[in-house]
N, C-alpha and C positions, 0 to 999 in steps of 0.2 A: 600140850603134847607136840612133840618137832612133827615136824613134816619129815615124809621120807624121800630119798634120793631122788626118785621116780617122781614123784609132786613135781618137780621143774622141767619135767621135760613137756614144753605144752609146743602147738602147733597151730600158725596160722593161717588162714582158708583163704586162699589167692583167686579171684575170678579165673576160671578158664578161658581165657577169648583168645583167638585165631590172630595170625597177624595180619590180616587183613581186615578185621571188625572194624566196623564203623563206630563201633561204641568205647574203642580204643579212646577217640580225640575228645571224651568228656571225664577220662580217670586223668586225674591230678597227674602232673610232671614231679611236682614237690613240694614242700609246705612253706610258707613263711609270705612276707610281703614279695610281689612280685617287684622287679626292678625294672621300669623301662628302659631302655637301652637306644641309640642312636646311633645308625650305620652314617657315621660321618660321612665318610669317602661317597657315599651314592647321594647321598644328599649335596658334596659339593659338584659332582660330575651333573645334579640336576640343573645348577645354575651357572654351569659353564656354557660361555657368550661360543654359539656357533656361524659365524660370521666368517665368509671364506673370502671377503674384497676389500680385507685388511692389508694397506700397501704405505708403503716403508721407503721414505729417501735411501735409494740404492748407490752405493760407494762407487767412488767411481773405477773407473776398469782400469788395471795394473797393466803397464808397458813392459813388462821384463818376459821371455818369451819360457822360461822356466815354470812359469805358475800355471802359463797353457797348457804345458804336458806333466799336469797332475791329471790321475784316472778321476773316471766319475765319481769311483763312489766316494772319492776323499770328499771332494766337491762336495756331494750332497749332506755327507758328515757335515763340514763347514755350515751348510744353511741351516741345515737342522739345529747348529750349535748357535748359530744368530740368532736366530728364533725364539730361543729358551731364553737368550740372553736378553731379549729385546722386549719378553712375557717379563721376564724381571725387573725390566728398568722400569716399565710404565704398567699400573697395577689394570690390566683390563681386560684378564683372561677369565673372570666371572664377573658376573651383575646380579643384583638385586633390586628389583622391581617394585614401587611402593603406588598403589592407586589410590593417593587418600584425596587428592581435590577433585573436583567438577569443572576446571576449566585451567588456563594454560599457567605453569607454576613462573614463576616471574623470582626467585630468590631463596636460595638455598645456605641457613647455617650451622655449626657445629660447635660448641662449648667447646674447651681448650683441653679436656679430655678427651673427648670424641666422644662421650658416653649418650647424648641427647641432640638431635635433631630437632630444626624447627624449620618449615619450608612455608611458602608464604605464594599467596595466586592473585587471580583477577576477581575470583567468588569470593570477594571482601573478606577473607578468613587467612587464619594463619592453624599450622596444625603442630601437634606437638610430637614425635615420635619418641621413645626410648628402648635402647636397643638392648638394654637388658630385659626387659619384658617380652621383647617380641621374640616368636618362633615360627620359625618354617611353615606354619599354618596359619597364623594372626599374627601376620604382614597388616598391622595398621595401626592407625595413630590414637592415641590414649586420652587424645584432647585437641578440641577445634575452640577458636578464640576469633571472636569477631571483635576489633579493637576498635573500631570507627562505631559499633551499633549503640544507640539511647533511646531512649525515651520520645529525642525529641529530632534528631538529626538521623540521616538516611546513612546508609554502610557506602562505604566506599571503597577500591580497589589497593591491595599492597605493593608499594614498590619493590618496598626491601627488608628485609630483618638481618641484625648482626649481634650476634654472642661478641660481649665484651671481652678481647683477649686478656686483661688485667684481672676481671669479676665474670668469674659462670654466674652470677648471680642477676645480674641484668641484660637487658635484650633490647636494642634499640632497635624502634620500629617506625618506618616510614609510609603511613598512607598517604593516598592522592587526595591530601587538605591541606590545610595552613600550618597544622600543627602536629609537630614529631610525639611521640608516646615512648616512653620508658617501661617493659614491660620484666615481671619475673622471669625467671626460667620455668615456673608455673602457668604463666600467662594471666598474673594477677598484674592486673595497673599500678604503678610507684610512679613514675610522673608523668604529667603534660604539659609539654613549653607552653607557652602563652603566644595569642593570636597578638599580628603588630595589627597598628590603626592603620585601615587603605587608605584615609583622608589627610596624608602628610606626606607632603613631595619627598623631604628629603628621608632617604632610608635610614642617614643615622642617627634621629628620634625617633624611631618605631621599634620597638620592642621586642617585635617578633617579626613571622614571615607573614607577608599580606597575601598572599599568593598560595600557589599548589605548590608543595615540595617536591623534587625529584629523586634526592636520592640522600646519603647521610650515612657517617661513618663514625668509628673511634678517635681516639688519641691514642698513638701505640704504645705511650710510656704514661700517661695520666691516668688514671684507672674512671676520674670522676668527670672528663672533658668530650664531649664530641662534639660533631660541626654538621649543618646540612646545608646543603645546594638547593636552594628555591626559582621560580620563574621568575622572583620579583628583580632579578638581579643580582643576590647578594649571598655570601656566604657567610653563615651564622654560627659561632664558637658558644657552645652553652655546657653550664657548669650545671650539672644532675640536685647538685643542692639546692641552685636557684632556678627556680622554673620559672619565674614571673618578668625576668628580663634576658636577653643572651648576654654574653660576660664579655663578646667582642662583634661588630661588624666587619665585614669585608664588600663592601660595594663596587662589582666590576663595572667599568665604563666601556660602554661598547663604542668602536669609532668606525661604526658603519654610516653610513649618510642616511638619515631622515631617520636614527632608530631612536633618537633622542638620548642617548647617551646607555639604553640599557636594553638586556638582552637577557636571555634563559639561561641559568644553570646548571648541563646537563649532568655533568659528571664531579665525583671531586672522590682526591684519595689522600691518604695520610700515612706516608711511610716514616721509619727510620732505622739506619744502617744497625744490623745485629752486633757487629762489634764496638757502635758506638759512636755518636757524633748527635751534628745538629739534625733537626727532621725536616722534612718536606711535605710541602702542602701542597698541592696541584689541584686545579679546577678546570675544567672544559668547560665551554659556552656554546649556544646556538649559531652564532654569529663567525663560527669556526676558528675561533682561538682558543689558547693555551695560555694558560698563566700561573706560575711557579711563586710559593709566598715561603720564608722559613718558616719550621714548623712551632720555634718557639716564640717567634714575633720580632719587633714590631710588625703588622699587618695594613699600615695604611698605605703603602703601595706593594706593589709586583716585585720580586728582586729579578725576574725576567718572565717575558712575555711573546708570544710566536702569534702575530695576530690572522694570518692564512695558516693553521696548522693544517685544517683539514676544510672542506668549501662549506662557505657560508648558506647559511639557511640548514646546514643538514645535523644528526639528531649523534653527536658524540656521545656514545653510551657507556662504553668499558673505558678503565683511567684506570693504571695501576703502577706503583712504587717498586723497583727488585731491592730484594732484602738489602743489596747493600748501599742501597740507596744512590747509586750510580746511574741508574736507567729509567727511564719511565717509555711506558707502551701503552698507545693508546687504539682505540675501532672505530674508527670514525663512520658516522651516514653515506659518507662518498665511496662505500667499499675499498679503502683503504687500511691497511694496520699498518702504523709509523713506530718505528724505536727513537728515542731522545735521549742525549745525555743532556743529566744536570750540570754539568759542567762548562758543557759549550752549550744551552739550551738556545740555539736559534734558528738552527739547520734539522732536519730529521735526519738520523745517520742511516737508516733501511727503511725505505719503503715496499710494502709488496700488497698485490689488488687480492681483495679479499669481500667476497659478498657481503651485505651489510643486512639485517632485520632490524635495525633500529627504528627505521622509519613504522612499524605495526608493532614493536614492539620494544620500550625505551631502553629495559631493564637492561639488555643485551650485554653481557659482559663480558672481559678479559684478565687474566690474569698471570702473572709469576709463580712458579712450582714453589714450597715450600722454602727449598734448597736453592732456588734461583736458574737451575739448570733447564731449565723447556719454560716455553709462553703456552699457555691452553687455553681455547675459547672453543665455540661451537661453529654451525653454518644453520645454513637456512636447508638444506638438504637434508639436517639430524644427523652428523657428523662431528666425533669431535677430533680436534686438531690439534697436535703435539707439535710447536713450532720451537727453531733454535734460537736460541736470543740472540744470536748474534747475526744471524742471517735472516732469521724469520721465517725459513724453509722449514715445510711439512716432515716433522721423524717419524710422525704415525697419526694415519687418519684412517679412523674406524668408526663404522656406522654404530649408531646409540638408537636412535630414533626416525630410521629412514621414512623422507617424506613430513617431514614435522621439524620445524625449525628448534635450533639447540637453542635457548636460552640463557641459562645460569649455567656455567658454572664453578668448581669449588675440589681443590686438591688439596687434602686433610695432611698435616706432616705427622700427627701424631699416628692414627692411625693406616697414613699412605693410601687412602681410599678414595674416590675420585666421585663427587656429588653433582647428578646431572639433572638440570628441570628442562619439561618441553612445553612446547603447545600444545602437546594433547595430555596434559595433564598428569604426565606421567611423572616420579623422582625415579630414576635409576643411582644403583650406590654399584661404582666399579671399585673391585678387588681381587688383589691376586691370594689365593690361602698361604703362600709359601713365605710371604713379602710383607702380607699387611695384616694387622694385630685389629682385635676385639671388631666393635662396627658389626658388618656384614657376616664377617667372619664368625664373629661371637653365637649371630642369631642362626647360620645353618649347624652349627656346630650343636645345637639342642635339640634335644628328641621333640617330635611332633605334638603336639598337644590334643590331650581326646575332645573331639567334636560336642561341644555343650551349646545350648539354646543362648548363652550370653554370651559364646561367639559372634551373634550377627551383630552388630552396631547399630542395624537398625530398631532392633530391639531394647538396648537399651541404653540411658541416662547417663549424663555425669552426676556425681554424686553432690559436685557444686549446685546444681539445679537446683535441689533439693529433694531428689527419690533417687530408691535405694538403684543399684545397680540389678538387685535380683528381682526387681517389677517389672514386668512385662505389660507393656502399652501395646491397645489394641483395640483400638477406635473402630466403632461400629461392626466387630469381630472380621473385618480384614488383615485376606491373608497378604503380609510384605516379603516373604523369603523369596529369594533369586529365583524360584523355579515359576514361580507365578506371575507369568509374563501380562497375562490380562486383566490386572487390576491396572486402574488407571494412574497416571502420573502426579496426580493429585496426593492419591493415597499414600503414595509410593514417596512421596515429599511435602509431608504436612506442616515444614514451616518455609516452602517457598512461597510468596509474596508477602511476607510478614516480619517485621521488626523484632528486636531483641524483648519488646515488654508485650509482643504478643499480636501490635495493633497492624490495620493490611497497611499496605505500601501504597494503595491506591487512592488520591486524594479524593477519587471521586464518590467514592465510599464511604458510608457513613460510617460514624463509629457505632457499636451496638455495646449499652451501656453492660457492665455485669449484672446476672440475677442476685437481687436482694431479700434474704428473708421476706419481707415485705411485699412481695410479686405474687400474686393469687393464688399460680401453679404451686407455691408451698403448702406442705402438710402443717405449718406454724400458721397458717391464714385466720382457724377459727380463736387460735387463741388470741391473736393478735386483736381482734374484732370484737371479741368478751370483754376482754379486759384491760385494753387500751382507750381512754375517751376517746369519743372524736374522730375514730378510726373510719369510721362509716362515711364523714364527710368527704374521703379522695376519692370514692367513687361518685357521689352527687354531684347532679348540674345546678352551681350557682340562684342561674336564676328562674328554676322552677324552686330551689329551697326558699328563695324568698315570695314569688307568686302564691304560695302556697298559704301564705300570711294574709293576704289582701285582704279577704273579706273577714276577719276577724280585728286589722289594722281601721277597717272602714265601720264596722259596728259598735266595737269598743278602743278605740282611740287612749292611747296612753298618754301621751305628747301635749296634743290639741280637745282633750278632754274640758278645759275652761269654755275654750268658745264654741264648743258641739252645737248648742242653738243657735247662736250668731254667726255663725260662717256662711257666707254665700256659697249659694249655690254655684255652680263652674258651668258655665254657657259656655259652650260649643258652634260656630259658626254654620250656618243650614245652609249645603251645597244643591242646587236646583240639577235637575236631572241630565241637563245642558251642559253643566260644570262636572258633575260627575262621569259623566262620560268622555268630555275633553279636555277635563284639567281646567283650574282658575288661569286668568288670563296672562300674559307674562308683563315683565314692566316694560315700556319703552324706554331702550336704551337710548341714555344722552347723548348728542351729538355739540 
């Protein structure tokens, strides 16, 4: 039977409610998956740098009496317009703040994409960031890597870590040991040089470095070669294929009086010109020289040498090659920063006085902008400093870290982003949005992420560990969240004083073996006791099991059963009441 006309006309019953009901904000806006959304722009104006004692080498003042009688406000146009231009050149009108160490960051690097971070401290760890992961709320690192921790040897401080510019795939890493470490991009171990013998004068039969390393770098065109600077005196070329020997020595002679011919290696860099030619090896020493090697060899002497580059005894931290391999710029311990040409290497062509932190802190470095155009280091104030290469005058000194000396740092050409370590443990990542690509940029540029319990880190695992990331650890049901200021510190960091396999750090401390099946307190004890022989003997004392015999040894005799009637009896010597109270007499001693 059809339906009639009328059939279709139906009507739906809409809540009546006020426009001001409160019951309004629980009826649905619209149906489907919601889309989270991210207000970019407020999110970048969150982590724009407000810093108002940003000051700029000022031009100098025009003689021509015409430009005087321009009005103000041209004037101020004009500044205004240097300003934007000057936010442009040097990316440092936002920052990004990473708190992932415990103590002062000593070495900041970036894979050849920009896409991974690895920053490296004095808390024997190195941390891994990725900034495709991270969002404007989980600001931290994916993975901590203790490279020096075993079994059997104690953690040690990082100097340095460096992404291979030829392979994202490996990460040269320098602790304060004998021996450099080849690490993944994972932070999985691929090789370990080998330790040289300390019991051989001369350094060129030893193998390796006998001494603590200082610092260590690439080959800019070899993908499989890099070199470290040691105390023992010597700079060492080693090929990643063979770990068990270096593939070249370089032994500096130091010609200080009484040093015996050798001296510290503080610094060394390894450039070569981008359009092409030979390379340059340079090395700094404690002894305040400079020595220039070619990069492709031979290396058994100097092709030149500046033996007062910077004063003796003091701690040459920053060395660095300009892309086009015309310049070298070094920071010396004397608060000095020198420009050199390799060409005339004898003379420094600018000197200018320049506070130094080397002395507390080695890592201290300098370097060349991508493009060659600015020198950028830090201060001891937490400043970082845009210098001209040709003069070495200040273009732009802006505070980073006031009051906290600058350490590392690192100007990204891919992504144009400016990587800062301090001593208070902080990584700041400077970028401008308009200027500079992915990085920083990438990570505010993503909507917030919703607040989840495996947000806190301290909750949970690597999954290398071996548990899952969704367990939650929670020893003796304390609480660890930020807000719970009076749990003690203990709690609050359950593997400080403790090695990678678990054991203290304290020698003085015993070890405490693990519980074994076998240990009472188990519920497996009575089976073990039924049905294992024997079982009952680790509890019994020795020699009540055997005293327990005697008189069954003395009645029925197994052994001496033959001579039972014929055995003498055992006379015992009868001490008089005189003797037993003062003891038998003593012998006299011969004379």
């Amino acid at each position: 039977m059809p339906l009639s006309p009328e059939a279709d006309d139906f009507t739906v019953e809409e809540p009546i409610l006020a426009d001001d009901d409160p019951m309004r904000a629980f009826l649905p806006a619209s149906f489907g998956k919601q889309v989270k959304t991210a207000n970019v722009k407020a999110q970048m104006d969150h982590t724009k740098r407000r810093t108002q004692d940003v000051r700029r080498e000022e031009a100098p003042a025009s003689s021509s009496g015409d430009d005087s009688d321009n009005g103000d406000d041209d004037n101020d146009d004009d500044d205004d317009d240097d300003d934007d231009d000057d936010d442009d050149d040097f990316p440092v009108s936002h920052e990004l703040v990473l708190k992932t160490h415990d103590r002062a960051v000593t070495s900041a690097t970036l894979d050849p994409s920009g896409g991974r971070l690895i920053t490296s401290s004095t808390d024997c760890s190195i941390k891994l960031h990725d900034f495709a992961s991270m969002t404007p709320t989980t600001l931290r690192a994916f993975k901590s890597v203790d490279p020096t921790a075993s079994k059997t040897t104690e953690t040690h401080a990082i100097h340095r870590v460096e992404f291979n510019p030829l392979a994202a795939s490996q990460v040269l890493v320098i602790p304060a040991t004998s021996q450099a470490k080849v690490l993944s991009r994972d932070g999985e171990p691929l090789v370990e040089f080998v330790k040289g013998d300390m019991y051989l004068r001369d350094m060129h039969n030893t193998k390796g470095h006998i001494s603590e390393i200082t610092t260590g770098t690439w080959h800019p065109t070899d993908r499989n070669v890099c070199v470290t600077a040691g105390t023992d005196s010597t700079l060492r070329i080693w090929d990643v294929n063979n770990k068990r020997s270096q593939k070249e020595v370089i032994v500096h002679r130091s010609r200080v009086a009484g040093s015996g011919g050798r001296t510290r290696m503080t610094a060394v860099a390894w450039g070569s010109p981008a359009q092409g030619g030979s390379a340059v090896l340079v090395g700094a020493a404690l002894d305040g020289s400079i020595a220039m090697w070619s990069g492709t060899g031979p290396h058994t002497r100097p092709s030149a040498e500046i033996r007062d580059a910077h004063a003796k005894d003091t701690w040459t931290g920053g060395v660095d090659v300009s892309p086009d391999g015309r310049s070298v710029v070094t920071r010396g311990g004397d608060d000095t920063i020198k420009l050199w040409d390799t060409r005339k290497f004898k003379s420094a062509v600018t000197t200018v006085a320049h506070p130094s932190t080397s002395g507390h802190y080695p890592t201290t470095n300098i370097s060349f902008s991508p493009g060659g155009a600015n020198i950028v280091t830090g201060s001891h104030s937490g400043h970082l400093h845009m210098l001209n290469p040709a003069t070495l005058k200040p273009e732009l000194v802006t505070p980073v870290t006031p009051d906290s000396p600058l350490i590392t740092v690192l100007w990204h050409g891919v992504l144009n982003q400016i990587i800062t370590g301090s001593v208070n443990a902080e990584t700041h990542v400077l970028y401008n949005p308009s200027t500079s690509t992915r990085g920083a940029a990438l990570v505010m540029s993503k909507a917030p992420k919703r607040r989840h319990i495996d947000d806190d880190p301290s909750m949970t695992t690597d999954q290398s560990q071996g548990m899952s990331g969704d367990a939650v650890v929670n020893p003796n049901g304390l609480l660890t969240g930020p807000d719970q200021a009076s749990v003690s510190y203990a709690a609050r960091h359950p593997t400080v004083g403790l090695t990678a396999s678990g054991r203290s750090r304290d020698p003085r401390r015993p070890h405490v073996p693990a519980v074994t099946p076998f240990g009472k307190s188990q519920p497996d004890e009575k089976h073990i006791r039924e049905h294992i022989p024997l079982s009952s003997m680790r509890d019994e004392d020795p020699r009540e099991a055997l005293l327990k015999y005697a008189d069954k040894a003395e009645q029925d005799p197994m052994f001496t059963n033959a001579w039972k009637h014929t055995q003498p009896k055992t006379i015992y010597a009868e001490l008089s009441d005189d003797e037993d109270e003062d003891g038998p007499d003593k012998k006299k001693a011969r004379r």
